[in-house]
VEXZAKE-574922 format. One record per residue: residue in one letter; x, y, z of N, C-alpha, C in turn. Coordinates in pm, whole numbers, plus 50000, padded with zeros to 5 digits. Each point is the difference from the previous one (the first is absolute). Layout:
# residues N
AXYZXYZXYZ;...
//
This chain:
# residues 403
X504885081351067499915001850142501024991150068;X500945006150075500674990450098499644994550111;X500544987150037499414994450123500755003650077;X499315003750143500825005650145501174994749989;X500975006350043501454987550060499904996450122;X498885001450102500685001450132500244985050040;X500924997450058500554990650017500584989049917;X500485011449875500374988049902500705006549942;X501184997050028501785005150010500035002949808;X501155006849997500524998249875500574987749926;X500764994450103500384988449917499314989249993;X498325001250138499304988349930499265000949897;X500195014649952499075005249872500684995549851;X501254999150048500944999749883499864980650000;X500424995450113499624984049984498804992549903;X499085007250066498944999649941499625000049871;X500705009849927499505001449874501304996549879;X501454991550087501124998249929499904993249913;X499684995749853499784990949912501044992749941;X501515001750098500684989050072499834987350031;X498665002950083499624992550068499034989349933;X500024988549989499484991949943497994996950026;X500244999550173498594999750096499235015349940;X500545014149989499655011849962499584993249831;X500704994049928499564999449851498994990749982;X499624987650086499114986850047498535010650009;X500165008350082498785001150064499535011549867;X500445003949902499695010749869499504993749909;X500264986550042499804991149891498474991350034;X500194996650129498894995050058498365012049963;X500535014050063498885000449963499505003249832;X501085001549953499674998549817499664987749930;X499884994150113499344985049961498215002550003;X499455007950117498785007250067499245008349821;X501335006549989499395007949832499674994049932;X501294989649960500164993449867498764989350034;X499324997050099498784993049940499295002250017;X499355015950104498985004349981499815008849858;X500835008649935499695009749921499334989949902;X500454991349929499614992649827498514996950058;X499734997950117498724991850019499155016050001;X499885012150046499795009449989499565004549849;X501205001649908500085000849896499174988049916;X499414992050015499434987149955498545003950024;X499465010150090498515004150020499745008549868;X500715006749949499775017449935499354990549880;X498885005050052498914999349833498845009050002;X499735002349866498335008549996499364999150127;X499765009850053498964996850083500164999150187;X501304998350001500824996150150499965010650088;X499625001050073500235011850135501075002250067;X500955009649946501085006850079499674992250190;X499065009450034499674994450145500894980750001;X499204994649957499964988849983501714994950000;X500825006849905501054992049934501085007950127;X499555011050116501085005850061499624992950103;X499034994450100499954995950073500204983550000;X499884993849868500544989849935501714996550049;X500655009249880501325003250076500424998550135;X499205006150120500125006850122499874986550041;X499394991850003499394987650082500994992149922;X500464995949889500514990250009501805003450026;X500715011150027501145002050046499824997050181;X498905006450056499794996150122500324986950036;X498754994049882500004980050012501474997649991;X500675003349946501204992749985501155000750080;X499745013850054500765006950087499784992450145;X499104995050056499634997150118500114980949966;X499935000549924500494983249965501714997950075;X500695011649952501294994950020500905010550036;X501274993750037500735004750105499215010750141;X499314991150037499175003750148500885006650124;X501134995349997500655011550110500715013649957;X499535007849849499925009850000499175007449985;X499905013250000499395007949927499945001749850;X498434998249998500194997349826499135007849969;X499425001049822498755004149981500045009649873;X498965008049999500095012449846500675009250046;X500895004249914501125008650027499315012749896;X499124998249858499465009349913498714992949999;X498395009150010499414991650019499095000349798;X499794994049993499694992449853499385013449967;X500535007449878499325014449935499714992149858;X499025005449925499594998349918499295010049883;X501455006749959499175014449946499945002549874;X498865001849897499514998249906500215012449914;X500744997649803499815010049961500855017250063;X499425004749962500915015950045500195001850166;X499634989850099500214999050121501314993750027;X500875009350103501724993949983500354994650079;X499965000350152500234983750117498495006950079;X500264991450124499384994750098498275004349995;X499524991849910498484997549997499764985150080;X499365000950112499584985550056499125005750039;X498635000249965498685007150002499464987950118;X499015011750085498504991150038498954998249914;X499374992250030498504995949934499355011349939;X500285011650088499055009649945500345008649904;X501474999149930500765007049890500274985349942;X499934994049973499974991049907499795000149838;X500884995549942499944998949865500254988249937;X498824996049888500454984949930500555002749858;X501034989549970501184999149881499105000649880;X500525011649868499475000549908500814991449867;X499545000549960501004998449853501075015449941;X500724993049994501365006849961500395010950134;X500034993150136500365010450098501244993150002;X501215009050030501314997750065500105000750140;X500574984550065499495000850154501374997050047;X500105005750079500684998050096500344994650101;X501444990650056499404993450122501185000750101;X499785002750118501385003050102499864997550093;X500804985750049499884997250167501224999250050;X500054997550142501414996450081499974987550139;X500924995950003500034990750110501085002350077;X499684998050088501114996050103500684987550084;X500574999150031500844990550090500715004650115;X499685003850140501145004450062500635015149967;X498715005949953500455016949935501364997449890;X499954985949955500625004149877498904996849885;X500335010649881498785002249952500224997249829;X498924997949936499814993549853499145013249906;X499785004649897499265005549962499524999649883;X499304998249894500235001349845498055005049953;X500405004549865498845006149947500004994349827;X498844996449991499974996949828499035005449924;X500075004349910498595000749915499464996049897;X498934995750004499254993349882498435010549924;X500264995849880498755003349969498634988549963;X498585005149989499334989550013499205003649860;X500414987549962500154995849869498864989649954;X498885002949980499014992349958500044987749922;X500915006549885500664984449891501425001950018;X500194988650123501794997850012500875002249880;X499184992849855500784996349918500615011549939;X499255006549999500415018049924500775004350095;X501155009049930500465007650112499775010250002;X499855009450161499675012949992500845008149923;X499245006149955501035017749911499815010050054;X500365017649948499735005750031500995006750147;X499175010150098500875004850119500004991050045;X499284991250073500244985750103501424997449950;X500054994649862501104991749957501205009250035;X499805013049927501225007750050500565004150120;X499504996450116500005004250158500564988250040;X498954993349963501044980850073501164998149945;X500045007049859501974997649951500575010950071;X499845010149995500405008150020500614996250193;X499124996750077500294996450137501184988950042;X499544993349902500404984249987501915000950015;X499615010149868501354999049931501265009050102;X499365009750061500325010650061500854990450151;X498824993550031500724989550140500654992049977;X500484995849873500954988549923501175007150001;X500415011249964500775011849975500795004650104;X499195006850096500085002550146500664989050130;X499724984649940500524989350063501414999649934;X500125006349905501414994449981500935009249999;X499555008750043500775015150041500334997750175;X498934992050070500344999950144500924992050027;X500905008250019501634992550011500865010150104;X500765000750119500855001650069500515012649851;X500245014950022501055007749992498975007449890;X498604992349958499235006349888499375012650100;X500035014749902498995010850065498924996450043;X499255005050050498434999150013499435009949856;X500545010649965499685009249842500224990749888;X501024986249990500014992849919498634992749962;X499654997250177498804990149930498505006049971;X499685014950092499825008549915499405003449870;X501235005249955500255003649881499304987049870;X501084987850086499104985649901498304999549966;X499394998750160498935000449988499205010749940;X500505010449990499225016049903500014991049873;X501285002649945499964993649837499034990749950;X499964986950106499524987049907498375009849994;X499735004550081498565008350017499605004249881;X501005009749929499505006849919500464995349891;X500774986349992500184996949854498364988649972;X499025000850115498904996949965499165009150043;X500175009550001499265014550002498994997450120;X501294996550120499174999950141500715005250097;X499705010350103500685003750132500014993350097;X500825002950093500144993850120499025004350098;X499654992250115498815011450067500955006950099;X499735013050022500395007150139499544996750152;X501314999350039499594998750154500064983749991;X500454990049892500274989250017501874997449999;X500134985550062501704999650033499704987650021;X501774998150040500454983250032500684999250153;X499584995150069500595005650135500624988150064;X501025003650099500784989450061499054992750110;X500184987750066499615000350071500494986650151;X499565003950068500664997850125499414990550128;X500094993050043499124990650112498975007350070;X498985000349976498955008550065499685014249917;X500545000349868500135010649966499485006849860;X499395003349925499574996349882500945012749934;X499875007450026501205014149937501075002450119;X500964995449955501135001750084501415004449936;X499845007649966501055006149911499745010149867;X501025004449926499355014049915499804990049890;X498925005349946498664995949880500805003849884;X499884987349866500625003049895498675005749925;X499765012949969498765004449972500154994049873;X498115001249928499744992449858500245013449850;X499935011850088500625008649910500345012950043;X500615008449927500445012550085498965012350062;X500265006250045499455009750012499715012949953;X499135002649909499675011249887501245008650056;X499425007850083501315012050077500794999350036;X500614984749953501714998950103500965003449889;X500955005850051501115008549979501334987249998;X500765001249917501364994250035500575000550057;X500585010350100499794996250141499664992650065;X498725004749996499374991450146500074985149968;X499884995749860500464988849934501424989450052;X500955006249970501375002450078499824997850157;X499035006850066499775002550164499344982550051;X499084995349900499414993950071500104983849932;X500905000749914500094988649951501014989050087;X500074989249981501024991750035499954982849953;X501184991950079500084990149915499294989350080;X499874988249894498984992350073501944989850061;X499324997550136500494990650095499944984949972;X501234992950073499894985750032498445000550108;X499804988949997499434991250170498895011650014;X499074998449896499005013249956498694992749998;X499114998950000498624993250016498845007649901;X499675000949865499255009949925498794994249990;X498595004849984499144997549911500115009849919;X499934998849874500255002049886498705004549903;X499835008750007498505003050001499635011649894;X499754995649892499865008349883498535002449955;X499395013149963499115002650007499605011349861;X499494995649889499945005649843497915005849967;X500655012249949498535002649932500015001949903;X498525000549885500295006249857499405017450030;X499995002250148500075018349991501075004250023;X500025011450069501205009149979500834997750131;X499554989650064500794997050198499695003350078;X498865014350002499805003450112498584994550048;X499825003650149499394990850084498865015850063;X498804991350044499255007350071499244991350104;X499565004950139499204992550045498914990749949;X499674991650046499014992949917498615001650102;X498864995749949498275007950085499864989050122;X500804989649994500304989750086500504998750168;X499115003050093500935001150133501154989150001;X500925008050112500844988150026499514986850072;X500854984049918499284988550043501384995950078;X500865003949933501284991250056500955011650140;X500584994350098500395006150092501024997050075;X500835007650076501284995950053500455006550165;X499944993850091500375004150148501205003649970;X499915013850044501395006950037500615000650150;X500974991549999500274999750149501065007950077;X500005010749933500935005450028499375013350086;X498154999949985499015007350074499124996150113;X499575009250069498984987150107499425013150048;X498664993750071498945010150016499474995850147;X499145003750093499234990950044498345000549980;X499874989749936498525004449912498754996150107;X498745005349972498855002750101499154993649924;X499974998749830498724988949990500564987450030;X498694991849986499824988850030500384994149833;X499495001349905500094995949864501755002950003;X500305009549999501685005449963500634988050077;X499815001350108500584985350116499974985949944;X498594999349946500264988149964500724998349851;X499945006449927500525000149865501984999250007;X500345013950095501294997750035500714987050075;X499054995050109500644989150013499884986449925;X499074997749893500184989649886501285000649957;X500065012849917501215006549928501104995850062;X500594999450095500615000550117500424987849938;X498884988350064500504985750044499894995149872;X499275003549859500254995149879500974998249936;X500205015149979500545005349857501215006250058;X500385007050110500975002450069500835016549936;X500724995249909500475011849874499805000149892;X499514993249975499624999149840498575004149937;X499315004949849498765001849994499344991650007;X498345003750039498854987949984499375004249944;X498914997649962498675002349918499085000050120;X499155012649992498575007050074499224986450019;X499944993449877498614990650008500934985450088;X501104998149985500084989250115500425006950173;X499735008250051499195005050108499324993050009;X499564991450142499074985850053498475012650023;X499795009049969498935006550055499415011049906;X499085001549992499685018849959500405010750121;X499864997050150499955002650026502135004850006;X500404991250001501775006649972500085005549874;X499535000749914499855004249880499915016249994;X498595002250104500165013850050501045006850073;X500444989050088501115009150032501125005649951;X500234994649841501455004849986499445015949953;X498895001750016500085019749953500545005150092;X499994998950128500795001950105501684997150014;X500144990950019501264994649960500825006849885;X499275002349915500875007849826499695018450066;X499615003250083499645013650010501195000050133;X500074989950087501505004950083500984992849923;X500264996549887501024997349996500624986149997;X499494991750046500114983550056500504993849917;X498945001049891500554993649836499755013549895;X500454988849880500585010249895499264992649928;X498565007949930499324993449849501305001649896;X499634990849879500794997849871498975005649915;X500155013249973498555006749945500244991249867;X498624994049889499774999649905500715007849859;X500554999749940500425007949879499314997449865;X499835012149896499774988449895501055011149899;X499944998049861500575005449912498935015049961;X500545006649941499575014749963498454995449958;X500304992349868498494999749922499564986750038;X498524999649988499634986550054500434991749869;X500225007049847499964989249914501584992549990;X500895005750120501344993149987499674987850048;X501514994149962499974986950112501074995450036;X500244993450102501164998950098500124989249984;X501754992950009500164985050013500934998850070;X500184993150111500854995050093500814986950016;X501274999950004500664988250054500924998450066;X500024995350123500645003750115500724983150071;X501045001050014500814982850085500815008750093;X500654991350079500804995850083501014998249988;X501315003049961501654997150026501045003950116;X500574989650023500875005150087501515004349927;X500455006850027501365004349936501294996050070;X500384987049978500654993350099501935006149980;X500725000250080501594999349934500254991149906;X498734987649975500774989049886498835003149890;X499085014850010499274996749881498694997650025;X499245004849923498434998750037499554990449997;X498835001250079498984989050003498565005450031;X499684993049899498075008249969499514984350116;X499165008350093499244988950087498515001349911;X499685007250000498045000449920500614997749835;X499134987749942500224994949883499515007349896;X500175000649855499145001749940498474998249962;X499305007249960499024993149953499385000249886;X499404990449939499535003749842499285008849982;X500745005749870499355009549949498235002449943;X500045010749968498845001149952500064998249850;X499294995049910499934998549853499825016749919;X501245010149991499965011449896500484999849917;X499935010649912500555001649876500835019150042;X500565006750006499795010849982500405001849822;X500045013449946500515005349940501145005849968;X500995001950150500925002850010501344992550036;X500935004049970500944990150030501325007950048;X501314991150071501055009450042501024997349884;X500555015149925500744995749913501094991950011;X500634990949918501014995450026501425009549984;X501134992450072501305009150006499655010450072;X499015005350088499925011950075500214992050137;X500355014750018500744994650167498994992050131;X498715004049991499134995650037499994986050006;X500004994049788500244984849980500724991550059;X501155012350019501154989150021500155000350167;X499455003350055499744999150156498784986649990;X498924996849955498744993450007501354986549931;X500905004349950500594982749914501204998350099;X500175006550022501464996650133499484990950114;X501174991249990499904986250092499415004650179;X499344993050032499095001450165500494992950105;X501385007950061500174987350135499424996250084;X499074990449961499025005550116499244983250002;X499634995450135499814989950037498024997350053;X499574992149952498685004950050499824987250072;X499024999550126500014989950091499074991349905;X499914988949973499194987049978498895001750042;X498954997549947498174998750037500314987050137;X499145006950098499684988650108499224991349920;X500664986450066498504991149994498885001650069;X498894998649911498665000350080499784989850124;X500744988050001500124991150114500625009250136;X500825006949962501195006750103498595010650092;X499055001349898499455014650073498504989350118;X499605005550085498804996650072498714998349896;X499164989950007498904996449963498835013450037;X499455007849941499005013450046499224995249907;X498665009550039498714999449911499095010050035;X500915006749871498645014349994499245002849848;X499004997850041499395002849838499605017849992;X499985000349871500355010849969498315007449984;X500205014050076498495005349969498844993050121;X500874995150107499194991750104500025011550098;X500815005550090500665009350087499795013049943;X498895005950039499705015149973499565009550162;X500635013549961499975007150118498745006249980;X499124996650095498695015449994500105008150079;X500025010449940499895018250032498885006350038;X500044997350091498795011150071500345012249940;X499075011449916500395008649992499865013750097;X499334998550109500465005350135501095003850083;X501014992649880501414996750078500965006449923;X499465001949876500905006149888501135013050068;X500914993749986501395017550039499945005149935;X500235016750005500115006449908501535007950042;X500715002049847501435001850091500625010349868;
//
């Protein structure tokens, strides 16, 4: 979705997002400081037993906390709001209380937030599985999905280079898939992105399109750019890629401002103007709505148009499973730089491996120009205190949307 231009020239659009500019690269970094220490603490809950609910609104509160700690004369805050989607479920699960699910043994979870700074924005996704005896490592599809993902965004990073196709990287990410006998999911990509903007430019999709033609191949491809802003966002199953709704209403949501209505409830009113003064352009999550009563309103709101749900997806069969890993680079004229850090892995084994001397290999062994920002100090960030599993939303179910 693009943000209005009105009153905001071309060249302050281009200022804005010049990665030239040193203050433009400061503030990418700042808020990948917001990720890099909320996600591990996120990732540090997932055990037997943990409530999705729990670990997204977890997330949600402590990017807030940190966000409102610092740099106070901007606009700050969740730019993605904390999804948490389990198993054959492929993004934006941030459930209420009343769809709630607790962590089993051997689920593959998923985790994806965003921050902001000044609408410049941070994003990354990891996945872990939950592993009863650390010491063992998982086998099996888990193992083959997390390599398979892993390896795929290792691949894909080193293909994003000034003059590379978008079919190159592509093409990369198909292969490593199926040399562990995993697809890419459909309807997933890596998208540019822009000050206020979360897709702002054409999507390096995660795989082709059954029915596309060489041609249209030819038609719609192109090269990746200097002074480019990606999340990088790779998305692997052990089914066949394709996607179906999931039984899940939409939780996560996005003001489109490029529509306007004049609305007659009272609930719609109040829900739109939260939205408004919150979240502005970016998605939120249903359950941080201050009310049930705004809660109801977005059926209204999603029926003219206002916002845009992120419907639920999952994979074909429930017995697939999906693994995600998603950062932040900027693609500078001197060379990348990953702002969202790594994070440790999960303990697998697969079965499969990428042969050596194949072209694949020798892309995953080729040198990485690429610069990654330094872990903040924990001194550098504001003192917060949120315990985890304290902050729960109750749902009137009176209020429930149906959409």
């Amino acid at each position: 979705m693009e943000v209005a231009m009105t009153n905001y020239t071309p060249s302050k659009f281009a200022a804005d997002n010049a990665l030239t500019s040193v203050d433009v690269v400061e503030k990418y970094k700042l808020s990948a400081n917001i990720v890099n220490a909320v996600l591990p603490q996120v990732l540090d809950k997932i055990a037997v037993g943990i409530s999705v609910c729990d670990l997204c609104q977890y997330g949600d509160d402590l990017i807030a906390a940190y966000a409102d700690g610092m740099y106070k004369s901007m606009e700050r805050g969740i730019a993605v709001p904390t999804c948490v989607s389990v198993n054959n479920y492929v993004q934006y699960m941030s459930p209420l209380a009343d769809t709630d699910y607790s962590l089993q043994p051997g689920d593959v979870v998923k985790v994806e937030l965003g921050a902001h700074i000044n609408g410049y924005i941070a994003t990354a996704a990891h996945t872990l599985v939950v592993n009863p005896n650390p010491q063992q490592p998982i086998q099996g599809p888990a193992a083959d999905v997390v390599c398979a993902a892993y390896c795929a965004q290792e691949a894909a990073l080193r293909l994003l280079r000034p003059g590379v196709k978008a079919s190159e990287i592509t093409r990369a990410i198909t292969e490593v898939g199926l040399y562990y006998r995993c697809q890419p999911v459909e309807g997933t990509y890596s998208s540019p992105m822009k000050r206020f903007v979360l897709r702002g430019g054409k999507d390096i999709e995660n795989r082709f399109a059954t029915d596309m033609f060489v041609e249209d191949l030819e038609r719609f491809d192109f090269e990746i750019e200097a002074n480019q802003v990606y999340q990088l966002n790779i998305v692997m199953t052990t089914g066949n890629g394709k996607t179906k709704p999931a039984e899940h209403k939409p939780c996560v949501f996005q003001r489109d401002v490029n529509k306007s209505y004049q609305l007659k409830m009272k609930a719609a009113r109040t829900a739109y103007n939260e939205i408004n003064s919150k979240y502005t352009v970016f998605p939120f999550a249903s359950r941080s709505l201050s009310s049930n009563q705004a809660r109801l309103g977005l059926t209204s709101l999603a029926q003219h148009e206002l916002i845009t749900p992120y419907t639920p997806m999952r994979s074909a069969q429930k017995s697939d499973l999906v693994a995600q890993f998603k950062l932040t680079v900027l693609v500078t004229p001197k060379g990348l730089i990953r702002t969202t850090l790594p994070m440790a892995l999960p303990y697998v084994h697969s079965q499969y491996n990428i042969p050596e001397q194949t072209p694949t290999a020798q892309i995953l062994a080729s040198e990485l120009p690429l610069e990654i920002i330094k872990p903040v100090n924990e001194k550098a960030l504001p003192q917060i205190n949120i315990n985890f599993g304290e902050h729960r939303i109750a749902v009137n179910s009176d209020f429930l949307f149906l959409l």
